[in-house]
C-alpha positions in Angstrom: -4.6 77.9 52.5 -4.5 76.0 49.1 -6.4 72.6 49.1 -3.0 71.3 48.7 -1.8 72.1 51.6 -2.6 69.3 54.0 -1.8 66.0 54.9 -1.9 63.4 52.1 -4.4 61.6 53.3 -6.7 64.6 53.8 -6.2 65.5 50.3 -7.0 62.1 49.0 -10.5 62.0 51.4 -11.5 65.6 49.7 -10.6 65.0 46.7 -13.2 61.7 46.9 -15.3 63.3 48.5 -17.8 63.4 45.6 -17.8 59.6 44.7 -19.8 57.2 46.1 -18.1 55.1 49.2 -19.2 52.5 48.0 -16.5 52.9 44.8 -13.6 50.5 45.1 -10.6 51.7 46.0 -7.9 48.7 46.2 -8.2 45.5 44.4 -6.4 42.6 45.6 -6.1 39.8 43.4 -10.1 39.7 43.4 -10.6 41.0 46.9 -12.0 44.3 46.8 -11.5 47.3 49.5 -14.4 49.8 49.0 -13.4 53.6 49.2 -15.4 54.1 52.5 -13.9 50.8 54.6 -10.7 51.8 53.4 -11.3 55.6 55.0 -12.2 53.6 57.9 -9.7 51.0 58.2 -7.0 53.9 57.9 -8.9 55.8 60.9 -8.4 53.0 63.3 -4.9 51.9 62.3 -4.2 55.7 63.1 -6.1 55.6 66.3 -3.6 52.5 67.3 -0.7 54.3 66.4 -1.4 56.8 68.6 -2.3 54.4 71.6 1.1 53.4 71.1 2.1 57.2 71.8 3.0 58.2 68.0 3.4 61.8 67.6 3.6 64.4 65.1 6.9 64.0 63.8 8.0 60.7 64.8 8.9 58.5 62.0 7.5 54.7 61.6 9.3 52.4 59.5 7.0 50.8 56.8 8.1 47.8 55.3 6.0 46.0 53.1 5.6 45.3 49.6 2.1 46.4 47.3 -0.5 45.0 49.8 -3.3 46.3 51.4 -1.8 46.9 54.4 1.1 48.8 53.2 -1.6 51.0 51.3 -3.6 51.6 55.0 -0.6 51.3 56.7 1.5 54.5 55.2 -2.1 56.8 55.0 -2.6 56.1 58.7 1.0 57.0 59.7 0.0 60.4 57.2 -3.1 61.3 59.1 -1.7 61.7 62.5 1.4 63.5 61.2 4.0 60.7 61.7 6.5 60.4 58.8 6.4 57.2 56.6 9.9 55.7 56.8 9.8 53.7 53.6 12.1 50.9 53.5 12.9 48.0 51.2 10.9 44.8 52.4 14.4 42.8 51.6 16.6 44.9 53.5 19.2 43.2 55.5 18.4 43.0 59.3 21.7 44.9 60.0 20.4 47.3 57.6 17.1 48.0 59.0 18.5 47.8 62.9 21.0 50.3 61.9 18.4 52.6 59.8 16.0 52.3 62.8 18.9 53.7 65.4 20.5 56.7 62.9 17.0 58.2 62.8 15.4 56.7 66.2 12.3 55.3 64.5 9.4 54.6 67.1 7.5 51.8 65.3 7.8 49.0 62.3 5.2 47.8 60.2 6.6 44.6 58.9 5.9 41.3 57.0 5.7 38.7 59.2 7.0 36.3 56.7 10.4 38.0 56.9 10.2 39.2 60.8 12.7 35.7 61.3 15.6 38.2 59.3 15.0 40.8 62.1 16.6 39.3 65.4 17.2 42.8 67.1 13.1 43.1 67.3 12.8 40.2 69.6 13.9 41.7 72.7 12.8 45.5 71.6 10.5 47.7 73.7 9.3 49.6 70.4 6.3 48.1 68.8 6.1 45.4 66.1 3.4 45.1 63.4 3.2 42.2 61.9 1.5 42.2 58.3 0.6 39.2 56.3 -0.9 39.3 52.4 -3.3 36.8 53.6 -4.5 39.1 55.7 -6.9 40.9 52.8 -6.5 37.9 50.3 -10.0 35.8 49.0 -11.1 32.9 50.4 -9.4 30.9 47.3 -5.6 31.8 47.7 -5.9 32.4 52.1 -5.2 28.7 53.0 -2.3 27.9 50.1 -0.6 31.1 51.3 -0.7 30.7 54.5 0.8 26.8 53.9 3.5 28.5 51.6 4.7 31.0 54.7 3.8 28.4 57.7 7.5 27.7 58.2 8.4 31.1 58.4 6.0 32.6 60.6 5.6 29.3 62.9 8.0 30.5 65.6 6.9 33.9 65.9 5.5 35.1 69.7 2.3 37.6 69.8 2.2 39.6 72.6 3.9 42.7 74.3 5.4 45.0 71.4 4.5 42.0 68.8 1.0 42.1 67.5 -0.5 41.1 64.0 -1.7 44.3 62.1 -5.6 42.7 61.7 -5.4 42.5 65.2 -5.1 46.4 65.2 -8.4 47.2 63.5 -11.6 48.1 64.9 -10.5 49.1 68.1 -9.7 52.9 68.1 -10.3 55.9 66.0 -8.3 58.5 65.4 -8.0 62.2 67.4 -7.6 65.3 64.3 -4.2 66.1 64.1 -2.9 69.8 63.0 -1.5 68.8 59.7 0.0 70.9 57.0 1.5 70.4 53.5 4.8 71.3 54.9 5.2 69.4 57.4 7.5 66.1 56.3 5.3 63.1 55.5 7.8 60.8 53.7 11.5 59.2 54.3 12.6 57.6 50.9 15.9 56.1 50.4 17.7 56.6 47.5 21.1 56.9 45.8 20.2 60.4 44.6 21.8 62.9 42.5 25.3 62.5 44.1 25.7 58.4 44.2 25.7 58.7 47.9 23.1 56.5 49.9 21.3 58.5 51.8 17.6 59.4 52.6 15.1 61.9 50.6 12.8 63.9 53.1 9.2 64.8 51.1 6.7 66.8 52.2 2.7 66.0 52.1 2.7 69.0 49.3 5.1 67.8 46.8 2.8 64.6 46.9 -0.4 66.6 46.8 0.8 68.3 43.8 2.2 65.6 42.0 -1.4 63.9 42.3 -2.5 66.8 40.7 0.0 67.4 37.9 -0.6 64.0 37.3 -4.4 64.1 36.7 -4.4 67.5 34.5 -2.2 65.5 32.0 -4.5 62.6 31.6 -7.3 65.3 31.3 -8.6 65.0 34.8 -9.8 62.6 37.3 -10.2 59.2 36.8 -13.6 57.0 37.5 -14.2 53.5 39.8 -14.0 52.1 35.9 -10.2 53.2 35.8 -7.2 51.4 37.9 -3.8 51.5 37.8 -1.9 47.8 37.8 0.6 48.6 40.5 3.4 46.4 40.3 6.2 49.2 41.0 6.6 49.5 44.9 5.4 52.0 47.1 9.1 52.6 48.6 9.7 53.8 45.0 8.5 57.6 43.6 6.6 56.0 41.0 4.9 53.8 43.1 3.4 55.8 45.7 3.1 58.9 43.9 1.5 57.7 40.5 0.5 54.1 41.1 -1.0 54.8 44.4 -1.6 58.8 45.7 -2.5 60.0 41.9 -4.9 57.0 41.3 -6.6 57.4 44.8 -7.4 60.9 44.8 -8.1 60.6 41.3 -10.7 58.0 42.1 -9.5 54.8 40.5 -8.7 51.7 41.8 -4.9 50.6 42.7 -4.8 46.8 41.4 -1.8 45.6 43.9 0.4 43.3 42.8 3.3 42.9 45.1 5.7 40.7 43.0 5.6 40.9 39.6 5.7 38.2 36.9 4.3 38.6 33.3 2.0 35.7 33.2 0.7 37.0 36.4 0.2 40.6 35.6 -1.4 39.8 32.3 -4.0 37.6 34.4 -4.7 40.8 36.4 -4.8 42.6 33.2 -7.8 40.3 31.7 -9.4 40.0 35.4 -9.4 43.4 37.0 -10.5 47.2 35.4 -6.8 47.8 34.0 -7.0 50.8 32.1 -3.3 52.4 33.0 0.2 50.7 33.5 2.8 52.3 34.5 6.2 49.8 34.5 9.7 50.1 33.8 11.4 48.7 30.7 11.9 45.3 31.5 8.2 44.6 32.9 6.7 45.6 29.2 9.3 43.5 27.6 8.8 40.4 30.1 5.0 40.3 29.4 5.3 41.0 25.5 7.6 37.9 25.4 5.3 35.4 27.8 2.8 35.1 25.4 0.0 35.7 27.5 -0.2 39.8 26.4 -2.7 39.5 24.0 -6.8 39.8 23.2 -9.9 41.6 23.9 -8.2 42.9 27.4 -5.6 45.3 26.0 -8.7 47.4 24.1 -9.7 48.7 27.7 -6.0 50.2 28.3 -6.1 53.6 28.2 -2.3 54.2 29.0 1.1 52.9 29.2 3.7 54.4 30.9 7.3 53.7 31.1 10.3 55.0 33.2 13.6 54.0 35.2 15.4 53.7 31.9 15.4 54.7 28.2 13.0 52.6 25.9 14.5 50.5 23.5 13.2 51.2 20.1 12.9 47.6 19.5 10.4 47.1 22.6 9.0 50.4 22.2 7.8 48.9 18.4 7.6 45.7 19.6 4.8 47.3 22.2 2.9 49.8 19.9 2.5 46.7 17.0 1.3 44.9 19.6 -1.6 46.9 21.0 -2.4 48.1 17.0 -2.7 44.4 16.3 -5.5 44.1 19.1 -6.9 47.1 18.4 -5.8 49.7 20.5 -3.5 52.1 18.9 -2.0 53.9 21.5 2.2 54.3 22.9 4.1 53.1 24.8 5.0 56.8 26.7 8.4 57.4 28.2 8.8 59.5 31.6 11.3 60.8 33.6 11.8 61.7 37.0 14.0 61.2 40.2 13.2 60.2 44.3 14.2 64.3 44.7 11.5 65.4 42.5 8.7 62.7 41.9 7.5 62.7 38.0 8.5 64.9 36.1 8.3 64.6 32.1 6.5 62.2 29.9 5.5 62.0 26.9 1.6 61.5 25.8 -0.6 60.7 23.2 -0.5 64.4 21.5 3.3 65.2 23.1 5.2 62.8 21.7 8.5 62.5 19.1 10.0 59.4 18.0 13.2 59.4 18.7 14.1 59.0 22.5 12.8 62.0 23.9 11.2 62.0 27.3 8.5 64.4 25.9 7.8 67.7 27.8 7.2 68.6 31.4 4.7 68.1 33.3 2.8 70.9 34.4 4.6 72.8 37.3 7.7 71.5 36.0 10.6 73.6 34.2 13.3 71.8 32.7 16.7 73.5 32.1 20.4 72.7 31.1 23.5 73.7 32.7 27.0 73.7 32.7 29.3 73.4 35.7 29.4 76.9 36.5 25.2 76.8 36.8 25.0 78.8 33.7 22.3 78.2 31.7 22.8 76.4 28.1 20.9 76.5 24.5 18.8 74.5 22.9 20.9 70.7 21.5 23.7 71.4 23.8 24.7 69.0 26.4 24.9 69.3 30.5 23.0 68.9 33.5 19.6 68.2 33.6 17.7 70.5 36.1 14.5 71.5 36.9 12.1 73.8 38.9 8.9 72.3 40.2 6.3 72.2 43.0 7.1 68.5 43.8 10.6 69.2 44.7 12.2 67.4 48.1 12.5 68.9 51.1 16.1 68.1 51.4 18.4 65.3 52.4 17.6 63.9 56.0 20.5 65.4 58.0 22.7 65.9 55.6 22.2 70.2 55.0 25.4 69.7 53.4 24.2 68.0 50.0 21.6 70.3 49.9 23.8 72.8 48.9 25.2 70.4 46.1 22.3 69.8 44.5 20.3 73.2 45.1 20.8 76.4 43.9 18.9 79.6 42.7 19.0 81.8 39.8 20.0 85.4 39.7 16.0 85.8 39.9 15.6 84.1 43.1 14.2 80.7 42.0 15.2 77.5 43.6 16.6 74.5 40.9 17.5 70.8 41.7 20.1 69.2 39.5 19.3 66.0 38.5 22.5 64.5 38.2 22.0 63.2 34.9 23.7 64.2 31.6 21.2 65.5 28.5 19.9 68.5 26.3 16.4 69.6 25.2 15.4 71.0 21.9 14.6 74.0 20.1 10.2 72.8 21.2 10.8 72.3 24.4 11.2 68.3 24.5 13.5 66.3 26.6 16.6 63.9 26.0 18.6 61.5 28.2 22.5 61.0 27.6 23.4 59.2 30.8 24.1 59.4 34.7 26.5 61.8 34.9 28.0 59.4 38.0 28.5 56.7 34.7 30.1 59.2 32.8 33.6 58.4 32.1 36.5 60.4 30.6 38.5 58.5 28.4 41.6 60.3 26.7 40.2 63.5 28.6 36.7 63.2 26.7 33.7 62.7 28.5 32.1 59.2 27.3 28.5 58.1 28.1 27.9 54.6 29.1 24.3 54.8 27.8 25.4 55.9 24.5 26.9 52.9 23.5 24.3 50.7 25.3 21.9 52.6 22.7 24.1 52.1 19.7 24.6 48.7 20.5 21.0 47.7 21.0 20.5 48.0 17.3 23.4 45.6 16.0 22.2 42.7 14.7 22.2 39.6 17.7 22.3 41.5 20.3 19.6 41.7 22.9 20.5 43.2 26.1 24.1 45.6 26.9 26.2 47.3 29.6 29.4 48.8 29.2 31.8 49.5 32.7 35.2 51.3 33.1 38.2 50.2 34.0 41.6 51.4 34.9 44.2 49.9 33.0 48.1 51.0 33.8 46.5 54.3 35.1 44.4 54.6 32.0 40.4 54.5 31.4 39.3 51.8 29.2 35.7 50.4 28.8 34.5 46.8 29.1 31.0 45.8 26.8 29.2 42.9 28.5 26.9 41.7 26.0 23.8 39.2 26.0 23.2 37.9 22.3 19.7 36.7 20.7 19.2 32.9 20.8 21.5 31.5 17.7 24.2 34.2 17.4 27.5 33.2 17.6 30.0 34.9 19.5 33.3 34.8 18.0 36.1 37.3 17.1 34.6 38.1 13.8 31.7 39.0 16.0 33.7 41.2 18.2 35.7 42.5 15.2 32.1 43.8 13.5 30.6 44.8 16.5 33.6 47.7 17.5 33.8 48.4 13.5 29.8 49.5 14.0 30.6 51.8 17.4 33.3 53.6 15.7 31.4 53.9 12.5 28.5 55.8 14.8 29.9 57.4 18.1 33.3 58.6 18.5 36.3 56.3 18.7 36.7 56.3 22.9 33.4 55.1 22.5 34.4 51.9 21.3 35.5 48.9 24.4 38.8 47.6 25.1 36.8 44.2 25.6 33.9 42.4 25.0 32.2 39.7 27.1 29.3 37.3 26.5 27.3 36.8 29.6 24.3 35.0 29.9 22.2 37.4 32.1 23.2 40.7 33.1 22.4 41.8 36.6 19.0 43.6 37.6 17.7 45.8 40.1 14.5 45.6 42.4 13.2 47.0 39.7 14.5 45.8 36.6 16.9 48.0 35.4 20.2 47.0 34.6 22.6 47.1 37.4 25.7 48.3 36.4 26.9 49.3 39.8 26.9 45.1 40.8 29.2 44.6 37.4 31.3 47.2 38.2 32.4 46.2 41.9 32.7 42.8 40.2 35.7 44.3 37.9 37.0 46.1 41.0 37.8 42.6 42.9 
């Protein structure tokens, strides 16, 4: 047996084993859990689960944003070989009713700020934990929080299946459970490679080893001087596996922050031992703008990391000027990966070009490109993005059927995932994005990347954010260009005129839109990446 091949939670307690317990392991806005309360805290929230008759197998719904008991909460559900059924802490309560039915989940972990949404749990028989972020907060923010939420949380009934998740603790410990690194420790929902909702199964060992691709590319394991600011959420790849599993085993610290906001996360910056971020586009360029990013504090950053989208050039400058000017020369590095696969691509300090790439993979990780027919392509040409790795999924939860669309194995006998996104890699072994291939649209029967012009556009003068959308026009393609323009442009038709004059003069002349819209804002994700998919049902209606 491999030392990866155990539960998650195992692998994180070995892989410690050689640091003091005393170390910290999560920081929460100045509260500190030490590494050896929080193996202990996660031993007797698994003991409770199973006095509520939780078994190998079944799956718990965990619901919670980037607090401690989210943290405890998903490595106690690990340890006694329950699946984590990770779901958006703003989901709909006809969402989560009708997730917890399809896949007969036995428990929820919840916030009890939101359980008011959930009006199917008030007459359940399946048991209700109740989490609150005052729970583990100082002494100094307890009492405001707990005003800020009294409204919401006054009309909830403890007892029966309800109980508060501090309630839980102290009272059991845990029997061993025969765990391996095959057995399915995760549910993640996700869009995926195909566009169709539906639910990612991960196994302890994709996890395990992500952890340690992770760690061999930052040259190994971190120390109780390193933490990661964890803003991305753990119902996201990035979030548990690098924010939170990587930096655990590792040894650091996980700095939650469970809503981001760039004034905020820079005060966590200056406070807490920040030496690694790892954000998505918008984050960087939210605190570069606040005018809080700044002094002695970003000298102890050891790395950046960005992913969910491509990197402006702008930020990406804007970033690396910033950190130069306060002594601390390093990049702003761009990743890649997908919920199938975890992380896997970035670029680093020594592997690193300037000009878009998403540097090389990871260790474990083989990139390829293919064609429709599977075939494998050369170096510059243009196709699927695929990959062999050791932190591949399991498959789609009951759905064997889009395994088969996304899976397939070479005339050698080695499994591939396609991505689902369009792009090429070089003649060294580096990495490029074109687009989703679900955005791809064929205009005049050539295939036209969304992205593209979003990347072309970025650089024209006044304009500071872009998405383009097709339409259907008299049963023709056409592309719309909604545009958000730098305080003190003006947006006119000599605007307009300039603007399609400086597509067609780069990309190819389907590249260029139909139409052009200002728009104040452009819709974002959870996340903060653009969402395209809410401006394109709005030209739909």
């Amino acid at each position: 047996m491999s030392k990866f091949d155990k539960s998650m939670f195992k692998y994180l307690v070995d892989e410690t084993s050689r640091l003091p317990r005393s170390n910290k392991a999560l920081d929460f806005y100045g509260a500190s859990i030490r590494l050896g309360d929080f193996i202990s805290k996660v031993d007797e929230f698994a003991g409770y689960l199973q006095s509520l008759d939780i078994k190998k197998g079944d799956n718990v719904i965990l619901c919670l944003g980037n607090i401690p008991n989210a943290i405890i909460g998903f490595y106690a559900i690990n340890k006694i070989g329950a699946i984590a059924n990770l779901a958006h802490p703003l989901i709909p309560g006809e969402g989560l009713k009708k997730m917890s039915e399809e896949m007969d989940s036995k428990a929820f972990i919840l916030f009890d700020e939101f359980f008011y949404k959930y009006d199917f749990l008030k007459d359940s028989d399946k048991p209700v934990i109740l989490c609150s972020a005052s729970d583990f907060l100082p002494r100094l923010f307890k009492l405001p929080y707990k005003a800020y939420i009294r409204s919401k949380v006054k009309d909830i009934k403890y007892g029966g299946n309800v109980v508060r998740f501090r309630d839980t603790l102290g009272k059991y410990s845990a029997s061993d459970v025969d765990v391996s690194g095959d057995d399915i420790a995760i549910y993640m929902h996700s869009g995926g490679t195909t566009g169709v909702s539906k639910t990612v199964m991960h196994t302890n060992l994709s996890f395990n080893n992500l952890a340690d691709n992770v760690i061999s590319l930052i040259g190994g394991g971190v120390d109780d001087k390193d933490g990661m600011l964890m803003v991305l959420p753990i119902f996201h790849t990035f979030g548990l596996g690098i924010c939170m599993h990587t930096v655990l085993c590792g040894g650091g610290q996980a700095i939650l922050m469970p809503k981001f906001s760039p004034k905020g996360a820079c005060r966590l910056i200056r406070r807490a031992r920040v030496t690694y971020i790892s954000g998505v586009p918008n984050m960087y360029a939210k605190m570069l703008s606040c005018g809080k990013f700044k002094g002695r504090m970003l000298k102890k950053i050891k790395n950046c990391y960005c992913g969910g989208e491509k990197i402006s050039s702008e930020l990406k400058r804007n970033f690396e000027s910033t950190m130069a000017k306060h002594g601390n020369p390093i990049r702003l590095c761009a990743g890649y990966g997908l919920t199938e696969a975890g992380i896997c691509c970035v670029n680093t300090m020594d592997i690193h070009k300037d000009n878009d790439t998403l540097g090389k993979p990871l260790k474990n990780n083989t990139f390829a490109i293919i064609d429709s027919q599977n075939n494998f392509l050369r170096p510059f040409e243009r196709g699927m993005i695929t990959l062999s790795c050791n932190t591949m999924m399991a498959g789609y939860y009951n759905h064997p059927q889009l395994d088969g669309e996304v899976f397939f194995y070479d005339g050698e006998g080695r499994k591939w995932l396609k991505t689902g996104d369009i792009g090429y890699m070089d003649d060294e072994g580096y990495v490029y994005f074109v687009d989703r291939e679900k955005r791809m649209v064929k205009i005049s029967g050539v295939n036209v990347y969304p992205q593209e012009i979003e990347d072309c556009v970025k650089l024209f003068d006044g304009v500071k954010m872009s998405c383009a959308i097709p339409f259907e026009e008299d049963g023709k393609n056409y592309l719309k260009l909604y545009v958000v323009l730098d305080k003190g442009t003006t947006f006119d038709e000599e605007f307009k005129k300039n603007l399609k004059e400086y597509i067609s003069s780069r990309l190819l002349k389907y590249n260029v839109p139909k139409i052009i819209e200002m728009v104040d804002t452009l819709p974002l994700t959870q996340i903060g990446k653009v969402d395209f998919k809410k401006l394109q049902d709005s030209i739909k209606q």
